[in-house]
N, CA, C and O atoms as a GROMACS GRO file, in nm:
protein
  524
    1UNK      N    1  11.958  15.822  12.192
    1UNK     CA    2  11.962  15.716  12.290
    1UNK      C    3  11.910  15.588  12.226
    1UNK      O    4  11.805  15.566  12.164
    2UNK      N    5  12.001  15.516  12.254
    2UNK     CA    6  11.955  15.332  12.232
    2UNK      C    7  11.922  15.283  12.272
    2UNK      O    8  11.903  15.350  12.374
    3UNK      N    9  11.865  15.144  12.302
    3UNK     CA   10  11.810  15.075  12.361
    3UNK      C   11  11.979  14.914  12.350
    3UNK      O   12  11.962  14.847  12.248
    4UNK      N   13  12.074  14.878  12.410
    4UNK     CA   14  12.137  14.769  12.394
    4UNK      C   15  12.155  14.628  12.482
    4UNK      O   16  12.198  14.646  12.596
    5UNK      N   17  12.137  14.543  12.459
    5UNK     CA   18  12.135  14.425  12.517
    5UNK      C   19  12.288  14.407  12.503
    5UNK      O   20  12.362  14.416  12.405
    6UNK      N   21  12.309  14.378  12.642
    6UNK     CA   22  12.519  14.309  12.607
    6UNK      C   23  12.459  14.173  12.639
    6UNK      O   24  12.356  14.141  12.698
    7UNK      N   25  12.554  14.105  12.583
    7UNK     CA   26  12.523  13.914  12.596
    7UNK      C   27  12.634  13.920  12.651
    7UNK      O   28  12.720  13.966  12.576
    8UNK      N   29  12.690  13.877  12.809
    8UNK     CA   30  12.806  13.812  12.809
    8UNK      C   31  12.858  13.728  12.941
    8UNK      O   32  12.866  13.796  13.043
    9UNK      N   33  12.885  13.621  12.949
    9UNK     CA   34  12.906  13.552  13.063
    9UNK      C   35  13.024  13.606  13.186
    9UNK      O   36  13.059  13.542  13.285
   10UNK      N   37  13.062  13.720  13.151
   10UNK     CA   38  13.231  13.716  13.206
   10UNK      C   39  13.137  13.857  13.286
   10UNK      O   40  13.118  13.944  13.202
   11UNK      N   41  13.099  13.882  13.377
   11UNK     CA   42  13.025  13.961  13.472
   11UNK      C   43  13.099  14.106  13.467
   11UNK      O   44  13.048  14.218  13.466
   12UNK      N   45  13.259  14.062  13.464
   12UNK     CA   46  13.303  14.214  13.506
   12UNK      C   47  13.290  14.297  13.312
   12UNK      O   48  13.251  14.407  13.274
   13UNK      N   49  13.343  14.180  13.240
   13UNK     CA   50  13.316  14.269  13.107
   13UNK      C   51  13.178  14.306  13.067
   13UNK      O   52  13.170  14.391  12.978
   14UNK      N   53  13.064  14.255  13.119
   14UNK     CA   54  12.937  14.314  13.078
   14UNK      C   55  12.908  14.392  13.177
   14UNK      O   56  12.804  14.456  13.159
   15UNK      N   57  12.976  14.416  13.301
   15UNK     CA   58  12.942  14.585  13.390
   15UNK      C   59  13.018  14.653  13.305
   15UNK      O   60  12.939  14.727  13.247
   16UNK      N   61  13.120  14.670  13.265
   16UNK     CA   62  13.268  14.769  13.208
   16UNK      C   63  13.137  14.808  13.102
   16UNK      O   64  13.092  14.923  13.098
   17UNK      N   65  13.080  14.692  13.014
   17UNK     CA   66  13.038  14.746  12.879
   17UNK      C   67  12.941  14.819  12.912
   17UNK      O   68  12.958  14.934  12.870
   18UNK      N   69  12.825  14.803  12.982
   18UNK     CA   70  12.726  14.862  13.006
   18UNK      C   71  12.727  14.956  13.085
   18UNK      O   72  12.640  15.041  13.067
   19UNK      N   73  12.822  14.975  13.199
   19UNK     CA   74  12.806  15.103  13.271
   19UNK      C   75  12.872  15.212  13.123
   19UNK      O   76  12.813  15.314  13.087
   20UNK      N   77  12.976  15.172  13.069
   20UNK     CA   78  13.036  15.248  12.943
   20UNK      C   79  12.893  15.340  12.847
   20UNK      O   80  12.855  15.456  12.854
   21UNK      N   81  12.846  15.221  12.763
   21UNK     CA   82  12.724  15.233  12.757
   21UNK      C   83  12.613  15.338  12.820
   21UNK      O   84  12.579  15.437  12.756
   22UNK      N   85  12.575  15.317  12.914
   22UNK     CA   86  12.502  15.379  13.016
   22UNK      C   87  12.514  15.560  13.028
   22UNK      O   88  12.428  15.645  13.003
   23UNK      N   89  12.676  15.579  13.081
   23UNK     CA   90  12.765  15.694  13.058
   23UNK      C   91  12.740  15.795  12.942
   23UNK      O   92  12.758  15.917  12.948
   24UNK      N   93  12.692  15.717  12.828
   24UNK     CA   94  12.670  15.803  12.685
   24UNK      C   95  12.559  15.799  12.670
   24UNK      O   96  12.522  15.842  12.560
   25UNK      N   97  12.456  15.752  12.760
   25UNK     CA   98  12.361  15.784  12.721
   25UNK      C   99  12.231  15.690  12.693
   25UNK      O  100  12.114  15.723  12.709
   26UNK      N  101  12.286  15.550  12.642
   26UNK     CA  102  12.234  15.443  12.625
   26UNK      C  103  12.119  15.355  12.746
   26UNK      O  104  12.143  15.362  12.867
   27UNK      N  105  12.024  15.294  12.706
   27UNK     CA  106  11.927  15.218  12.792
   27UNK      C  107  12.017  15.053  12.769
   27UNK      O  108  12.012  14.983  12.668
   28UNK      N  109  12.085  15.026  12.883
   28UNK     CA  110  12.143  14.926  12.880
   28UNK      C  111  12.053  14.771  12.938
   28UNK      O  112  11.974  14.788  13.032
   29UNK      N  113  12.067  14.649  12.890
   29UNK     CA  114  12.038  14.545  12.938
   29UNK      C  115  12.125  14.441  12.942
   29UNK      O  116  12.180  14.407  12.838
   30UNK      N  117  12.150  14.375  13.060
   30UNK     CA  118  12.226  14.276  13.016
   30UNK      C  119  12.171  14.103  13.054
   30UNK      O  120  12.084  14.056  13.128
   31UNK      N  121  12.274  14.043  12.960
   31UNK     CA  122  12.168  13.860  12.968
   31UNK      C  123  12.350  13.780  13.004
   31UNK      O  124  12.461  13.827  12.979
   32UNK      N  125  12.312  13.645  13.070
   32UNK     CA  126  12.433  13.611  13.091
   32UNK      C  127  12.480  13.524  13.044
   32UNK      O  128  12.586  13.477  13.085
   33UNK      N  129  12.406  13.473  12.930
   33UNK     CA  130  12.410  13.338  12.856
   33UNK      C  131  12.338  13.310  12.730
   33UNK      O  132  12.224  13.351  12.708
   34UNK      N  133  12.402  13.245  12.657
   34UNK     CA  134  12.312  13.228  12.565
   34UNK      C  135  12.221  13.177  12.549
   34UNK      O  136  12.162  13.191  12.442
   35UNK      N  137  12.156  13.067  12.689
   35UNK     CA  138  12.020  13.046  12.670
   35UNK      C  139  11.912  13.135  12.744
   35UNK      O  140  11.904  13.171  12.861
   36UNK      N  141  11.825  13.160  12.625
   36UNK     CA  142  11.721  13.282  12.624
   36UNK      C  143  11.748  13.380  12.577
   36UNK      O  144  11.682  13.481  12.599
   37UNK      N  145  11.852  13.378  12.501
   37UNK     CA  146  11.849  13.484  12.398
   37UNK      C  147  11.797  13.579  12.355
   37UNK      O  148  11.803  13.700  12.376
   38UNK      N  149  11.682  13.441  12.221
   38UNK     CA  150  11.565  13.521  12.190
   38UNK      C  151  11.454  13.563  12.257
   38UNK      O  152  11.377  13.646  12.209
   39UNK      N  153  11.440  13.519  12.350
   39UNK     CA  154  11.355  13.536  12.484
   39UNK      C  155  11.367  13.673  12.541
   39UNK      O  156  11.265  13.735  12.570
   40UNK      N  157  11.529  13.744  12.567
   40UNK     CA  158  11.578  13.870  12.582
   40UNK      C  159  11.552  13.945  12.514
   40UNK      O  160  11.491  14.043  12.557
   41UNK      N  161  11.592  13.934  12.353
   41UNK     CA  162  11.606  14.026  12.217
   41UNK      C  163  11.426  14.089  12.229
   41UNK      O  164  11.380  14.200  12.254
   42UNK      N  165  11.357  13.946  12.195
   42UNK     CA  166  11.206  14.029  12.187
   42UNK      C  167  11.154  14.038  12.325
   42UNK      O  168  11.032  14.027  12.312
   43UNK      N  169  11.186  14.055  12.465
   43UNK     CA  170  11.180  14.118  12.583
   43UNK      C  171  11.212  14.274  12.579
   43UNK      O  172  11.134  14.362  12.616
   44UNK      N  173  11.324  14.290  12.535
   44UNK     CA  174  11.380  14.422  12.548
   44UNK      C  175  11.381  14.489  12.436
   44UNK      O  176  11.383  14.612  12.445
   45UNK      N  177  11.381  14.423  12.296
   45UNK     CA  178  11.344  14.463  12.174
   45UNK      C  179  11.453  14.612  12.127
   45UNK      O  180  11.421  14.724  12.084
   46UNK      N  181  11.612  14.541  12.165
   46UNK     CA  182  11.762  14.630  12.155
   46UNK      C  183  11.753  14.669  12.001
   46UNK      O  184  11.694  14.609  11.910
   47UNK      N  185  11.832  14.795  11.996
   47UNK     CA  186  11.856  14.792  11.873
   47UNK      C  187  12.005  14.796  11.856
   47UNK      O  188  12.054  14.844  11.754
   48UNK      N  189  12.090  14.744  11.964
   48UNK     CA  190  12.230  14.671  11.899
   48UNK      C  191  12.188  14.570  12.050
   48UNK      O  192  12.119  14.579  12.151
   49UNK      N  193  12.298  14.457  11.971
   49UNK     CA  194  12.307  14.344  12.076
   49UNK      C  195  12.476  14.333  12.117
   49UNK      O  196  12.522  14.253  12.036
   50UNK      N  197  12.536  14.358  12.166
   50UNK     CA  198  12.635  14.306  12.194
   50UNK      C  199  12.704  14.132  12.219
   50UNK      O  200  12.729  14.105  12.336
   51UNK      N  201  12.724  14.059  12.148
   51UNK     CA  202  12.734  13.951  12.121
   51UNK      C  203  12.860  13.891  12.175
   51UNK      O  204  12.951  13.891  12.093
   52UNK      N  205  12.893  13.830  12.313
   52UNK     CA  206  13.040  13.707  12.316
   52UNK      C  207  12.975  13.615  12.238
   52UNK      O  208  12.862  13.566  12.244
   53UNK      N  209  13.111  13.596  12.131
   53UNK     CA  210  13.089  13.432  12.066
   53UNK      C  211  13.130  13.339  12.160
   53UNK      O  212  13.068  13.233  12.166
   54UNK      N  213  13.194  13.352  12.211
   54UNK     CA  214  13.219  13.201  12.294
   54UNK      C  215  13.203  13.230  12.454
   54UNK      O  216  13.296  13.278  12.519
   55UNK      N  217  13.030  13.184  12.529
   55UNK     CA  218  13.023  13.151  12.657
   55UNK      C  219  12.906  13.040  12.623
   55UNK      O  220  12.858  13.011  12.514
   56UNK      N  221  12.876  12.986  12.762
   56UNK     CA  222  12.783  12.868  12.820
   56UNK      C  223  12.655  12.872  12.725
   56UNK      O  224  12.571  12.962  12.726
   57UNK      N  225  12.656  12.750  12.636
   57UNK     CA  226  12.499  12.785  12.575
   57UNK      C  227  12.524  12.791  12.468
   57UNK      O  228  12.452  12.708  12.413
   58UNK      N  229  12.612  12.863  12.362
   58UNK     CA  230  12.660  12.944  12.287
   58UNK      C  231  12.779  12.930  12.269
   58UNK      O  232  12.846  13.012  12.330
   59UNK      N  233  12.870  12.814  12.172
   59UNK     CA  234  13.003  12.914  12.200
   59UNK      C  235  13.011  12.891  11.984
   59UNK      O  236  12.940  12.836  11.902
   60UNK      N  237  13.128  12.964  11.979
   60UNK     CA  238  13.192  12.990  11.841
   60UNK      C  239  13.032  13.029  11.756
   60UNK      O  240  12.961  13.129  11.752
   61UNK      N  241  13.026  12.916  11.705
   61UNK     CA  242  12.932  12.941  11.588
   61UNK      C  243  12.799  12.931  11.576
   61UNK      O  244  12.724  12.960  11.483
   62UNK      N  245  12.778  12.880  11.700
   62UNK     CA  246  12.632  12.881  11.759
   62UNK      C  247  12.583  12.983  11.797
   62UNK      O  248  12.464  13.008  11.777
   63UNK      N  249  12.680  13.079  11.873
   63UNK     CA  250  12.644  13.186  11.888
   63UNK      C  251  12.621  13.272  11.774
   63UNK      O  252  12.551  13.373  11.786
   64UNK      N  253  12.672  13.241  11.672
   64UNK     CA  254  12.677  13.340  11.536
   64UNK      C  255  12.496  13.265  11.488
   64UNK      O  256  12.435  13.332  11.405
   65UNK      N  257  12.446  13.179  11.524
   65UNK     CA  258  12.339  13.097  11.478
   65UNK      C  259  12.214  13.142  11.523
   65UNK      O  260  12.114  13.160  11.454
   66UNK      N  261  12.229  13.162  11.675
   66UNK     CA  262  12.130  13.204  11.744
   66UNK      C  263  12.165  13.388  11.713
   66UNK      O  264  12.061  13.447  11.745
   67UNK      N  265  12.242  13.464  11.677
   67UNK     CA  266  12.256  13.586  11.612
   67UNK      C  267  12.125  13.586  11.486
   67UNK      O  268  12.021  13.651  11.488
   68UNK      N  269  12.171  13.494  11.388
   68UNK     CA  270  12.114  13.492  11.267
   68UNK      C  271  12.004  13.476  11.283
   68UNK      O  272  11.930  13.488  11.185
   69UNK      N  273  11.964  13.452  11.375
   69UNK     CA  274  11.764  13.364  11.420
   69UNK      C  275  11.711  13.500  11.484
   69UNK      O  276  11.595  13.523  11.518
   70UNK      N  277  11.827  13.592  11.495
   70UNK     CA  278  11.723  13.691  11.638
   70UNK      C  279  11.586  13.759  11.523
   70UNK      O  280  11.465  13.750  11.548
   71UNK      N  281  11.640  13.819  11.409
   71UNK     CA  282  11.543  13.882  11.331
   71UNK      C  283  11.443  13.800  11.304
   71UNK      O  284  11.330  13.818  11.350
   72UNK      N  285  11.478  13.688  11.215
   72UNK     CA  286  11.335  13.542  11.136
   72UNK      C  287  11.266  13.520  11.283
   72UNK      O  288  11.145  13.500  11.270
   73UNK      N  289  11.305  13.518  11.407
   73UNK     CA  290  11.217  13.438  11.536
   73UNK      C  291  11.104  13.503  11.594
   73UNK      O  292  10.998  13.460  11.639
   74UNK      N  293  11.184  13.689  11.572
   74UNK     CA  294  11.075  13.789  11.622
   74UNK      C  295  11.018  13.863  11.506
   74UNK      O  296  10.902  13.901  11.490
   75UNK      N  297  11.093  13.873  11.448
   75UNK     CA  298  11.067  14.022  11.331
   75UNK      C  299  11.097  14.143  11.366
   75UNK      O  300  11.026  14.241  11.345
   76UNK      N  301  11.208  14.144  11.422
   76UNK     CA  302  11.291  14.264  11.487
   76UNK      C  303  11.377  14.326  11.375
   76UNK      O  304  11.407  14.277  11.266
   77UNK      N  305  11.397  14.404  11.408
   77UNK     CA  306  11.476  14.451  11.351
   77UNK      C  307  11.642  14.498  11.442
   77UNK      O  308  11.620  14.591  11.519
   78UNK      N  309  11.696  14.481  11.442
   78UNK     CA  310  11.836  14.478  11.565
   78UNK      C  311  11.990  14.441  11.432
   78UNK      O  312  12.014  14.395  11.320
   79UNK      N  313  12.065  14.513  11.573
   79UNK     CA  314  12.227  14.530  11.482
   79UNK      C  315  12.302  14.446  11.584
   79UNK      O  316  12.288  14.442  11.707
   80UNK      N  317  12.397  14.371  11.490
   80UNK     CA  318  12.486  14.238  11.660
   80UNK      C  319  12.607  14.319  11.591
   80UNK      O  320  12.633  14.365  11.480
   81UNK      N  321  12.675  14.309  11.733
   81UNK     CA  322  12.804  14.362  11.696
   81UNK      C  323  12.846  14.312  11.799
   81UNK      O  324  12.823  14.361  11.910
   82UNK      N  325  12.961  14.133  11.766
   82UNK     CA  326  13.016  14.034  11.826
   82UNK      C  327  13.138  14.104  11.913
   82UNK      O  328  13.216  14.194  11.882
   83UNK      N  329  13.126  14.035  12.022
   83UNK     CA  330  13.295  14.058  12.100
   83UNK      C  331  13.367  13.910  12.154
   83UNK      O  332  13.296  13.815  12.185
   84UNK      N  333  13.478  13.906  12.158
   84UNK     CA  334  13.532  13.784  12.162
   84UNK      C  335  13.669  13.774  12.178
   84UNK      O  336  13.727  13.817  12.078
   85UNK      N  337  13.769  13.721  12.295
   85UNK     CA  338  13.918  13.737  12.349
   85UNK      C  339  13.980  13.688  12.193
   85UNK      O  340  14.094  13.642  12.205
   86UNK      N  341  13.931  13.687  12.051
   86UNK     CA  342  13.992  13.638  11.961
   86UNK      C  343  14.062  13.763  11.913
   86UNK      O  344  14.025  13.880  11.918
   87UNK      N  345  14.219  13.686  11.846
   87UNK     CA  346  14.282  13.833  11.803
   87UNK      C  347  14.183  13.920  11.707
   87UNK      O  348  14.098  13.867  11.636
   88UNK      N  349  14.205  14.048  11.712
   88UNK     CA  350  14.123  14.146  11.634
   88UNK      C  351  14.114  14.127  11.467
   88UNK      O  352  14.027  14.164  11.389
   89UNK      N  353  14.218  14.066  11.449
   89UNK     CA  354  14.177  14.029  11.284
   89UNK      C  355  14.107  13.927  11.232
   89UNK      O  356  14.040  13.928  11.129
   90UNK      N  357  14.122  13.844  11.305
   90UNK     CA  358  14.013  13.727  11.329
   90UNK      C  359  13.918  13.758  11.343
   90UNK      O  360  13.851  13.769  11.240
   91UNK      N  361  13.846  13.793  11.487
   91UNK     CA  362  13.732  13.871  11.469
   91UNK      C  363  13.655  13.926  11.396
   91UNK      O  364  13.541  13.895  11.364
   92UNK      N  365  13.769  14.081  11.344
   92UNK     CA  366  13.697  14.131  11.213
   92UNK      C  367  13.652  14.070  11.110
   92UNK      O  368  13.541  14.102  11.068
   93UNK      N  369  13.729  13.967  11.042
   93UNK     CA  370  13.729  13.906  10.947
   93UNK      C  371  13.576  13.788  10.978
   93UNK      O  372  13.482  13.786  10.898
   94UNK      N  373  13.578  13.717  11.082
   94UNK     CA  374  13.444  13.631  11.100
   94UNK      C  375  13.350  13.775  11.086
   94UNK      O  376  13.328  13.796  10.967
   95UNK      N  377  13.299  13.864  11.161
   95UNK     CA  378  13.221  13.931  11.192
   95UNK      C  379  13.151  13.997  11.027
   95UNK      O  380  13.036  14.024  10.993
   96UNK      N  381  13.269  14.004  10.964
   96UNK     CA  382  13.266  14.066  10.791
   96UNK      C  383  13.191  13.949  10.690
   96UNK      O  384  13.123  13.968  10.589
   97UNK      N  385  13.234  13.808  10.765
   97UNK     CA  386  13.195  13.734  10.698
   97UNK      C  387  13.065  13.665  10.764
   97UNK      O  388  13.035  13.579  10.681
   98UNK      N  389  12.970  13.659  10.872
   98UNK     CA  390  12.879  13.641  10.889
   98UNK      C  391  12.752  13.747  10.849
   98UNK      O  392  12.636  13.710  10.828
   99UNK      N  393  12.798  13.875  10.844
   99UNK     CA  394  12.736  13.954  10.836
   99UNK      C  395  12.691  14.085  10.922
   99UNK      O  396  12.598  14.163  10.901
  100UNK      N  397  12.806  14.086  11.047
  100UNK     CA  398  12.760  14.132  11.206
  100UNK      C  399  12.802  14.278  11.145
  100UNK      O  400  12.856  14.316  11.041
  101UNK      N  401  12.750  14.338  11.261
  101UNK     CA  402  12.732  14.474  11.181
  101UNK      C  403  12.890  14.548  11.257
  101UNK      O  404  12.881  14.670  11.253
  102UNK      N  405  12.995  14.511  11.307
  102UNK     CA  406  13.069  14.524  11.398
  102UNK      C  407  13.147  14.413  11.511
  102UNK      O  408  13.098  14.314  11.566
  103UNK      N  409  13.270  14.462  11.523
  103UNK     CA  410  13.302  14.384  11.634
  103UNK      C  411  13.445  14.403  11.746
  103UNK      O  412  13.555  14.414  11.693
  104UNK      N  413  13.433  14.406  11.896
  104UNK     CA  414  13.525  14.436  11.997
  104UNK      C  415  13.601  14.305  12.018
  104UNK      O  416  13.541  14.200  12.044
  105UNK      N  417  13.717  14.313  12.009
  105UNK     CA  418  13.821  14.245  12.050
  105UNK      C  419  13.841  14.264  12.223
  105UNK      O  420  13.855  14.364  12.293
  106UNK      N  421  13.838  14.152  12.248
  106UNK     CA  422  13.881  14.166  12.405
  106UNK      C  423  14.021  14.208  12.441
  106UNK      O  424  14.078  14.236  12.335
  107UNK      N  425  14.076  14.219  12.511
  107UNK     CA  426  14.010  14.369  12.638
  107UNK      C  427  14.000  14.449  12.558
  107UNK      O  428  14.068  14.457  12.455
  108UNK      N  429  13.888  14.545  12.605
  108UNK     CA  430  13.825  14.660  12.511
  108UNK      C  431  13.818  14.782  12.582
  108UNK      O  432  13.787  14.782  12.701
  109UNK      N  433  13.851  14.908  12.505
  109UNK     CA  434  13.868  14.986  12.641
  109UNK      C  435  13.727  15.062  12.621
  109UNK      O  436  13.648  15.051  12.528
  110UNK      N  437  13.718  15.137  12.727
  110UNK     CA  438  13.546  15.221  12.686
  110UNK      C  439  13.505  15.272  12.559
  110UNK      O  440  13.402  15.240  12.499
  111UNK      N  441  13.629  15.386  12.506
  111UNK     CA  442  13.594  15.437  12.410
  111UNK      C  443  13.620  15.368  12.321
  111UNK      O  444  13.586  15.422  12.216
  112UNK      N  445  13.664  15.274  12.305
  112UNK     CA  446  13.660  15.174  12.169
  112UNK      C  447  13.479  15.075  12.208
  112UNK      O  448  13.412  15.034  12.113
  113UNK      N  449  13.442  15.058  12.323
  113UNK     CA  450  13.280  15.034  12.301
  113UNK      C  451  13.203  15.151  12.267
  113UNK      O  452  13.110  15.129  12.190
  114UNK      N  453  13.220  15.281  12.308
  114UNK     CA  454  13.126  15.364  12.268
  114UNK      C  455  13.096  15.382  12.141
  114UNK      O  456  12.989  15.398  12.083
  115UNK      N  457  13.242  15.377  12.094
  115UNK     CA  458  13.244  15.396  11.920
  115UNK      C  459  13.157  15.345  11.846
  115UNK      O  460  13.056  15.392  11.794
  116UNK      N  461  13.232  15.179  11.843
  116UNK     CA  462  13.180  15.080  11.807
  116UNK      C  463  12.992  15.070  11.806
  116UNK      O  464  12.934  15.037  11.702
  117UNK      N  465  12.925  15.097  11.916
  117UNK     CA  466  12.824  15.090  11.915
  117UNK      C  467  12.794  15.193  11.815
  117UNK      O  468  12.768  15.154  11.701
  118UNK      N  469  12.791  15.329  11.844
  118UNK     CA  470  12.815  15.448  11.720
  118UNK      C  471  12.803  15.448  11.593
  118UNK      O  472  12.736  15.510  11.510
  119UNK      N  473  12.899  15.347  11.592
  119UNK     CA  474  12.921  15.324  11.418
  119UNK      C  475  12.859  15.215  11.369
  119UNK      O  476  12.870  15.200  11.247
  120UNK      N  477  12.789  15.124  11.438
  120UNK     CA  478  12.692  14.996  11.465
  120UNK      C  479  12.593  15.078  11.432
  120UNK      O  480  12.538  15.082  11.323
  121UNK      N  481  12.570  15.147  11.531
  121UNK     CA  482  12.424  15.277  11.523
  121UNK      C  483  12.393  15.288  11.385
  121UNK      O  484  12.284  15.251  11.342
  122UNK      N  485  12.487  15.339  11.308
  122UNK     CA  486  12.449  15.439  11.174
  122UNK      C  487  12.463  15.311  11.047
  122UNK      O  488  12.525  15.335  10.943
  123UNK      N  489  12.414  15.211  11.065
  123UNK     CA  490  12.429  15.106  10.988
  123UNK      C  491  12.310  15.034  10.930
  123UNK      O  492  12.256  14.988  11.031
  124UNK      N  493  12.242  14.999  10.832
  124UNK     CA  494  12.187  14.949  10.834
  124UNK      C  495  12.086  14.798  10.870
  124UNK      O  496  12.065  14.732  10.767
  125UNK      N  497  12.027  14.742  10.990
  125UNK     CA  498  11.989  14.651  11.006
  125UNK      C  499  12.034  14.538  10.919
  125UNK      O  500  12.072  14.616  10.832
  126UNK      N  501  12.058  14.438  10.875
  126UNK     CA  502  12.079  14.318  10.831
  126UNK      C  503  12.061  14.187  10.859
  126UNK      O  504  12.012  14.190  10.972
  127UNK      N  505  12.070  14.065  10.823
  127UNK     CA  506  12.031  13.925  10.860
  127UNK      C  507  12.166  13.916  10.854
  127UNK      O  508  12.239  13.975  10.774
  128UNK      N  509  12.206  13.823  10.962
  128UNK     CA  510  12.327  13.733  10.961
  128UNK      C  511  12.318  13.614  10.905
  128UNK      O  512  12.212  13.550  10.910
  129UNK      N  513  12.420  13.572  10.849
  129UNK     CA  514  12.424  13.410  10.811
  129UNK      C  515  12.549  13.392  10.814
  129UNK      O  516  12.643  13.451  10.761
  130UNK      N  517  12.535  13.259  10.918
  130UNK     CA  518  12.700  13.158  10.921
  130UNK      C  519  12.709  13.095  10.764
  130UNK      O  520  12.639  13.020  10.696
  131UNK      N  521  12.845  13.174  10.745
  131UNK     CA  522  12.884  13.067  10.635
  131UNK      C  523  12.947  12.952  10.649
  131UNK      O  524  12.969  12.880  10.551
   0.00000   0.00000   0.00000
């Protein structure tokens, strides 16, 4: 069992993710914006974050910014694994290149979040950085 924070402004996709979540087992939290973030991360102290790059507060690369800050702000240790209505190769490809440990393409169906978190799971912690 995990501990995961979903970040996401769009209400019905952060119930879908987290009741999903929840279902397998997981201690779910969710935040609705990107401001307070880090305020959340070391509140709940997740060890994956579920990340929309683009809502209120936060969008594209800011959100990848305030990602990169969650570890240096607290000294956490945590895995982001971004989601975002961007086509899936896109995605992958930013997510590969910031450093995220994973990432869901919107619409996502359950078992492609359960996974994902899963395989997030067995990963080693890392720092993000926007290139």
């Amino acid at each position: 069992m995990a501990t995961i924070l979903v970040v996401d402004d769009d209400p019905i996709i952060a119930q879908v993710v987290a009741a999903t979540l929840t279902r397998v087992g997981h201690v779910v939290h969710m935040h609705d914006s990107g401001f307070g973030l880090a305020v959340a991360v070391h509140r709940f102290r997740p060890d994956v974050v579920v990340l929309d790059v683009n809502m209120p507060g936060l969008s594209g690369t800011r959100s990848l910014d305030a990602a990169a800050g969650l570890n240096p702000n607290y000294r956490l240790e945590t895995r982001v694994l971004l989601d975002s209505g961007a086509p899936a190769d896109e995605l992958r490809q930013l997510a590969t290149r910031v450093g995220a440990h994973g990432s869901l393409a919107k619409p996502v169906r359950p078992s492609e979040i359960a996974e994902a978190v899963r395989a997030c799971l067995s990963t080693p912690c890392r720092r993000l950085g926007v290139a």
